[in-house]
N, C-alpha and C positions, 0 to 999 in steps of 0.2 A: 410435924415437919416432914416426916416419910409420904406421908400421902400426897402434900404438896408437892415435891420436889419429885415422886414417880407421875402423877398429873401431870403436872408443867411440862416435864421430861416425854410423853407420852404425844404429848400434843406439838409440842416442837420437832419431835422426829419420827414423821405420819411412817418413811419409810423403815421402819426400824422396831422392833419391837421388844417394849418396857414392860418387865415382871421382877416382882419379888422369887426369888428360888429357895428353897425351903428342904434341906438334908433332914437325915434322920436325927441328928443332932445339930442344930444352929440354921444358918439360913445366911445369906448374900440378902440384903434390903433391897437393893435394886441390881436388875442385870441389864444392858442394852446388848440384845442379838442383831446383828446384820445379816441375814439370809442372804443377801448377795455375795459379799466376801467373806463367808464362813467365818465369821467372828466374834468376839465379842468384848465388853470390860464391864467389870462387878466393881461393886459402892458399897462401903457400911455409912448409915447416914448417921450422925450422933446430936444430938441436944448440945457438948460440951462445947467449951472454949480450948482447950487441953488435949496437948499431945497422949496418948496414951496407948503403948502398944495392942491392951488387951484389947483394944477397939479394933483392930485389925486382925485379931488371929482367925478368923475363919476366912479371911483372904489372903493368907498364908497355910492353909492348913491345905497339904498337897494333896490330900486324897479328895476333900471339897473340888480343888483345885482340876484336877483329872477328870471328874465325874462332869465337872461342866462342861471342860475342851471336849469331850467324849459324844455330849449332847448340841452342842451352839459353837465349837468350832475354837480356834486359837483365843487365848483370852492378851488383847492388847495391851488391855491395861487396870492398874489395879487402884482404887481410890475411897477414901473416904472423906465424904461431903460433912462437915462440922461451922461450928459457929465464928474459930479463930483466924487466925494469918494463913495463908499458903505456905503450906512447908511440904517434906518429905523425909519420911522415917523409913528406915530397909526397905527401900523401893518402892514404898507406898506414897500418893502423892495424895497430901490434904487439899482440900479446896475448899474456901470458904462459901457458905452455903447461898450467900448475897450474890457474889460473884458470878458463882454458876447461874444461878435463875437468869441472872441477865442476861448473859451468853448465849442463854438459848433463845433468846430476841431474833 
């Protein structure tokens, strides 16, 4: 599902550019940089149907967090892409994985 969902991602936003980001410990699945407004927003992508925080702690983990703004600029926003309903846990916003693919139509 990672590989589709950076693909798809990849090819929908020619001007923008889609990577996995990889720390010494953990990693962001997908990041989208904007090079033109200094920006950017990080994904964990998951299999589940299920809320779960620990699915989020390396996009809350502020020193991950730092290292990116440091490298790719403000980070807008923070999400993870899953199999369930659109919801939002402590400022992380789910997006179901159907949903998005479409979107980037």
């Amino acid at each position: 599902m990672e590989d589709i969902v950076l693909l798809e991602t990849k090819i929908a936003l020619p001007s923008k550019e889609v990577f996995k980001l990889q720390f010494a410990v953990g990693e962001f699945d997908m990041v989208i940089y904007d090079p033109k407004a200094l920006s950017c927003k990080i994904y964990e992508i998951k299999h589940s149907k299920e809320i779960v925080p620990s699915q989020y702690q390396h996009l809350i983990d502020a020193e991950k967090c730092a290292e990116t703004e440091h490298r790719f600029g403000t980070i807008t926003g923070k999400y993870v892409i899953y199999r369930g309903e659109p919801a939002q846990s402590d400022g992380i916003q789910y997006l179901n994985v159907e949903d998005y693919l479409k979107s980037l139509c």
